[in-house]
FIGUFI-391259 format. One line per 3 residues: number of its first residue (from 1); their letters; for each residue x, y, z of C-alpha. Coordinates in Angstrom, 3 decimals, always signed. Layout:
BEGIN
NUM> A> X:Y:Z | ...
***
This chain:
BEGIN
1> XXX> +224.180:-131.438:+137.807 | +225.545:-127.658:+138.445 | +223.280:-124.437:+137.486
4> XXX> +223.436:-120.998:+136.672 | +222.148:-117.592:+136.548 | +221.786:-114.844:+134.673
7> XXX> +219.627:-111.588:+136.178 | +220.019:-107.571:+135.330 | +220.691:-105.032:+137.221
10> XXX> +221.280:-101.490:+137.238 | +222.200:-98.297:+139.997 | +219.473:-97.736:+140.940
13> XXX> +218.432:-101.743:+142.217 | +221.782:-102.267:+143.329 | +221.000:-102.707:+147.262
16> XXX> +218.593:-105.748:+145.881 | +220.965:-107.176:+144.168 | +223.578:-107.020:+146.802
19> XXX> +220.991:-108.539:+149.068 | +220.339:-111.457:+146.058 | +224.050:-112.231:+145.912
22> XXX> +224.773:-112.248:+149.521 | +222.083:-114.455:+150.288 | +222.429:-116.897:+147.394
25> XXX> +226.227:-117.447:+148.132 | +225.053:-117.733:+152.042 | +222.426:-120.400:+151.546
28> XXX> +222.732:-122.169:+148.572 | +225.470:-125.275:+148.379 | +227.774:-123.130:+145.835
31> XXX> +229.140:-126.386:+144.277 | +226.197:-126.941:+142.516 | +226.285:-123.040:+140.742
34> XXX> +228.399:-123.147:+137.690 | +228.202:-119.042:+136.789 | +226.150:-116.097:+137.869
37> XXX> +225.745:-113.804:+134.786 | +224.655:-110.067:+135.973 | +224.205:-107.873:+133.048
40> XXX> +225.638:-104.738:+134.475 | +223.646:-101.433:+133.787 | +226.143:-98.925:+134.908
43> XXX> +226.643:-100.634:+138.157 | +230.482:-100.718:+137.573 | +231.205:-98.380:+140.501
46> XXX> +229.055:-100.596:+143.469 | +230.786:-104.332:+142.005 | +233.467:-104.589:+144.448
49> XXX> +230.760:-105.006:+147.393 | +229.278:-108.078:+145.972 | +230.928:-111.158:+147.390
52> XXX> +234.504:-111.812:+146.395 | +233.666:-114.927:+143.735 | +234.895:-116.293:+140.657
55> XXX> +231.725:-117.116:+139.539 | +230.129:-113.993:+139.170 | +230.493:-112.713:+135.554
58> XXX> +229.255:-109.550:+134.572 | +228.123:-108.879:+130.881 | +228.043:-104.974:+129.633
61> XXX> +225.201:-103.652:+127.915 | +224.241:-101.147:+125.529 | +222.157:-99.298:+128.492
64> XXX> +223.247:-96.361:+129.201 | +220.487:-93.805:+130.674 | +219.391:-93.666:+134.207
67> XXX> +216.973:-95.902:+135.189 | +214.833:-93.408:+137.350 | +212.200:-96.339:+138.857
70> XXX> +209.710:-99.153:+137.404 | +208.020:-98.767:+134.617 | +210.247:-95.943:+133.329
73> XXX> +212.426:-95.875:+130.103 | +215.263:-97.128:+131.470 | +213.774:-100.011:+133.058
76> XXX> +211.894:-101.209:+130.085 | +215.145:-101.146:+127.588 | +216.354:-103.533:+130.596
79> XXX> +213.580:-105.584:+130.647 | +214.568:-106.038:+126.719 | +217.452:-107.042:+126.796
82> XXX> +216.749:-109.501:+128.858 | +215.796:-112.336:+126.447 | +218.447:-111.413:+124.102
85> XXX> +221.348:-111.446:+126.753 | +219.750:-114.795:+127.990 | +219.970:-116.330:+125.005
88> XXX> +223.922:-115.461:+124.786 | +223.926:-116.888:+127.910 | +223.032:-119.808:+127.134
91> XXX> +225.573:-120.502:+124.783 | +228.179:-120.108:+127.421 | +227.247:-123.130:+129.519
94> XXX> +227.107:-126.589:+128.794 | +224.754:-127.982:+126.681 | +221.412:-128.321:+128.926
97> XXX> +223.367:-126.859:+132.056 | +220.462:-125.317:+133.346 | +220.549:-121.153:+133.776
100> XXX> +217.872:-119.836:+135.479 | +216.069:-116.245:+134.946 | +216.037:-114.811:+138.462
103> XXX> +214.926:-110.941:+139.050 | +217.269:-109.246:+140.910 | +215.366:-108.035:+143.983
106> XXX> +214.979:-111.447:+145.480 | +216.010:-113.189:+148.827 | +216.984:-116.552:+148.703
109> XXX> +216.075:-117.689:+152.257 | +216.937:-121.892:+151.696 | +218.177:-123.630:+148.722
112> XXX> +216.290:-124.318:+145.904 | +218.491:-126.498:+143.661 | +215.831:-129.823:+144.322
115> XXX> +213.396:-127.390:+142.204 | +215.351:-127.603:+139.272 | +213.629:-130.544:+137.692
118> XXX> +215.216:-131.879:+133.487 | +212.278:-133.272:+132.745 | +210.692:-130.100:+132.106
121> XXX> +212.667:-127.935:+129.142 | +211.942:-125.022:+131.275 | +209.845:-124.293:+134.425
124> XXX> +208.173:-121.158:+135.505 | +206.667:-119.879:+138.146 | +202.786:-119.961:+139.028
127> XXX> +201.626:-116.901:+140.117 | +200.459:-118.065:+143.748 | +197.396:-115.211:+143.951
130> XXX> +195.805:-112.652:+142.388 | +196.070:-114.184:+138.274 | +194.885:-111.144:+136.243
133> XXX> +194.149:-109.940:+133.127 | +196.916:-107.634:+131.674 | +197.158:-104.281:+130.293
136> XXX> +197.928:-105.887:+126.771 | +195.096:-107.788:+127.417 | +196.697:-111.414:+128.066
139> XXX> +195.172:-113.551:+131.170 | +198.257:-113.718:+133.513 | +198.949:-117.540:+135.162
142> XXX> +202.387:-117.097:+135.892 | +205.356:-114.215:+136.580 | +208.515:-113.666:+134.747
145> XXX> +210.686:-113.634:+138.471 | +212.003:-117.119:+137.960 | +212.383:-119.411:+134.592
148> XXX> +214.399:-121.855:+134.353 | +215.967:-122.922:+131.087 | +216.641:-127.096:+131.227
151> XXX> +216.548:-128.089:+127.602 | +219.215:-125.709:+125.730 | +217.139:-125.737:+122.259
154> XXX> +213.721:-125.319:+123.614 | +215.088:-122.467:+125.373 | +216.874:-120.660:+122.624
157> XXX> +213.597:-120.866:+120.644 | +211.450:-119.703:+123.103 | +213.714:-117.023:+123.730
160> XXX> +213.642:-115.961:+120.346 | +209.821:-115.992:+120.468 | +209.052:-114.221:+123.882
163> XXX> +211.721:-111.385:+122.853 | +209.468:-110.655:+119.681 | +206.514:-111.175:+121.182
166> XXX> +207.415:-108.192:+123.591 | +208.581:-106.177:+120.047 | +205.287:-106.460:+118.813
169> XXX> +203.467:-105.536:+122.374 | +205.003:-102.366:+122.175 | +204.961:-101.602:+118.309
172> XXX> +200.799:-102.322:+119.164 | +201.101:-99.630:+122.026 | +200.116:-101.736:+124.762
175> XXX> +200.496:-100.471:+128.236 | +203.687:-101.608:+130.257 | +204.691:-103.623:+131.395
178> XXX> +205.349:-106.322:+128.537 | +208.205:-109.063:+129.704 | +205.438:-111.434:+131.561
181> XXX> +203.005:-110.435:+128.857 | +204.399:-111.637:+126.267 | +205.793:-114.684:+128.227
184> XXX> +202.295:-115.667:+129.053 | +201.133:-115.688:+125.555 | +204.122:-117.542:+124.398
187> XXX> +203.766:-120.270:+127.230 | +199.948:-120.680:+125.874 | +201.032:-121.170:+122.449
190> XXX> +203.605:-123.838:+122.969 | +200.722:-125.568:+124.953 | +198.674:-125.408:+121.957
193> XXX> +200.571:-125.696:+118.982 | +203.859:-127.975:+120.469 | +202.031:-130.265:+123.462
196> XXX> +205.528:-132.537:+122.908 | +207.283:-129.781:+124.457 | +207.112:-129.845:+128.418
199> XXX> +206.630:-127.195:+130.394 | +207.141:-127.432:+134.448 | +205.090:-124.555:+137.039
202> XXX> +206.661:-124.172:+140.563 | +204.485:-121.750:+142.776 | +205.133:-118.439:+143.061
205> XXX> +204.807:-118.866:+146.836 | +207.753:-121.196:+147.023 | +210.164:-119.846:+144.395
208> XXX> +209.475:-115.837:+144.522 | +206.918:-115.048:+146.797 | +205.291:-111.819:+147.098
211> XXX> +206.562:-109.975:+149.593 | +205.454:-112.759:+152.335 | +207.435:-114.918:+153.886
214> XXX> +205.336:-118.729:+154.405 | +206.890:-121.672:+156.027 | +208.004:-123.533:+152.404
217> XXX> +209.113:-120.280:+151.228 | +212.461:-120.555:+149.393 | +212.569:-117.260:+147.935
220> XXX> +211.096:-114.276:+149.107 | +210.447:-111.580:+145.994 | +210.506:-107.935:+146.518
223> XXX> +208.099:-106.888:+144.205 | +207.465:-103.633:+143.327 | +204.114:-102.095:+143.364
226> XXX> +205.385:-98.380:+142.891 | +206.378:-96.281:+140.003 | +209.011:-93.523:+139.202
229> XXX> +207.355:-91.019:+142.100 | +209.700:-92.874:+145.056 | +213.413:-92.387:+144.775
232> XXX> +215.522:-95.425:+144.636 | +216.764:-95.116:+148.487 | +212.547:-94.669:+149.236
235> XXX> +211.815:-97.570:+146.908 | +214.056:-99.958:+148.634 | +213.848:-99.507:+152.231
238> XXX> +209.567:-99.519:+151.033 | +209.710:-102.678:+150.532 | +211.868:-104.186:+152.871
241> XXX> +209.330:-102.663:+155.992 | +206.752:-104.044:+154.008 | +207.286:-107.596:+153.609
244> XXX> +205.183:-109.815:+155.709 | +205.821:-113.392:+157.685 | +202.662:-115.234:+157.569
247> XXX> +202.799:-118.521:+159.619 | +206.421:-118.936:+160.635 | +207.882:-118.262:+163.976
250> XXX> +211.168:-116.477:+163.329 | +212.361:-115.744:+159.772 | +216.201:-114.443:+160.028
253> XXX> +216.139:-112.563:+156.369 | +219.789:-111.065:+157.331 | +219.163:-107.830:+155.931
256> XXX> +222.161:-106.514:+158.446 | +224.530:-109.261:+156.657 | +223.680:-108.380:+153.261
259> XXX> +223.632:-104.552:+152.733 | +226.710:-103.118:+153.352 | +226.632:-99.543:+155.195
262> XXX> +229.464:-98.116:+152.910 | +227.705:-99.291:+149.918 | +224.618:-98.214:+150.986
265> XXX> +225.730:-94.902:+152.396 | +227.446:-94.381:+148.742 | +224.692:-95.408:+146.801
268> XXX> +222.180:-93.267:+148.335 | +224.739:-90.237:+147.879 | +224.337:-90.855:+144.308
271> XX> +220.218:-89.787:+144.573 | +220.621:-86.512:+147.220
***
């Protein structure tokens, strides 16, 4: 069985995503990884200093305003697109060829491809700590960082379902953000009104752990708990001096390897 991925990106999270790439392709047994789909948000400029592979594909979008930090305009049409793009995706693969949603400010520190499990149609991940209740009001068990799509007609539908379920978040005005939201609410109807359809939960601490690094950690996530008032360069080295290793010894996460100082030199030129 191969896999794929599809995440989003834009200039302003490029070092993450160069960081992503650098690490997947470094860790993970690249046989097994049919396509890497990055929908490219004016990141054009930055592409040659991901690594040199024919299975990276990049899809345009319709994007085109700067996308000044989390939470802001920019970042929210993104967030959009996202289950619309994914479902185009998905008709690109083989049929149930699984293509994982992965955010693009993640660290893949081991592979994860024994995760991927068919039975399920998709899996998601379990938020690990701290399950909340949302500004839209909706109990949050689990985190929009990873899904994988197994079963290629489950996925489509719930696709279709999540992306109007964010529509009609923000036509009601609810505070942002609204991509786990409405994925929460969707996951808890499927539960309720189609129990024949499976649903798999891999913890957030394995698959896209918050900021903290634990010995069965696959994937470290740098989440965001900022806004628009830090610049992108001030965003991103934030979060890299704040991630934590809890409970392991040494934890090589190759930061050095994967950002590039041209690119990084470059990119921050672009926010002086």
């Amino acid at each position: 069985m191969k896999y794929n991925i599809f995440t989003v990106c834009n200039k302003a999270y490029f070092p993450f995503l160069s960081v992503f790439m650098n690490s997947l392709f470094r860790k993970c047994d690249t046989s097994k990884i049919g396509s890497v789909f990055i929908a490219d948000i004016e990141i054009s400029a930055f592409r040659k200093f991901l690594p040199p592979s024919d299975k990276i594909k990049f899809l345009d979008t319709s994007i085109k305003d700067a996308f000044s930090g989390v939470h802001s305009d920019g970042w929210y049409k993104a967030t959009q697109q996202k289950t619309e793009l994914l479902g185009w995706v998905l008709s690109q693969v083989p049929e149930n060829e699984p293509v994982l949603l992965m955010d693009s400010d993640l660290v893949v520190l081991s592979d994860f491809f024994d995760l991927i499990d068919p039975r399920y149609a998709m899996q998601f991940t379990e938020i690990y700590q701290n399950k909340h209740m949302a500004n839209a009001g909706i109990y949050l068990n689990q985190i929009a960082c990873f899904v994988s799509c197994n079963n290629t007609e489950v996925s489509r539908t719930f696709l279709r379902d999540w992306g109007a379920g964010i529509n009609r978040l923000k036509v009601k005005g609810a505070g942002r953000p609204h991509e786990t939201p409405a994925m929460n609410r969707v996951i808890r109807e499927y539960q309720l009104e189609k129990p024949a359809v499976k649903f798999g939960f891999i913890s957030e601490r394995l698959i896209c752990s918050d900021m903290t690094v634990f010995p069965d950690t696959r994937i470290l996530h740098l989440k965001s708990s900022s806004t628009t008032v830090m610049s992108p360069p001030e965003n991103f080295i934030d979060r890299i001096n704040k991630i934590k290793v809890c409970g392991v010894s040494a934890v090589d996460l190759g930061f050095d390897q994967y950002v590039d100082f041209e690119m990084f030199r470059l990119w921050c030129s672009e926010y002086d």
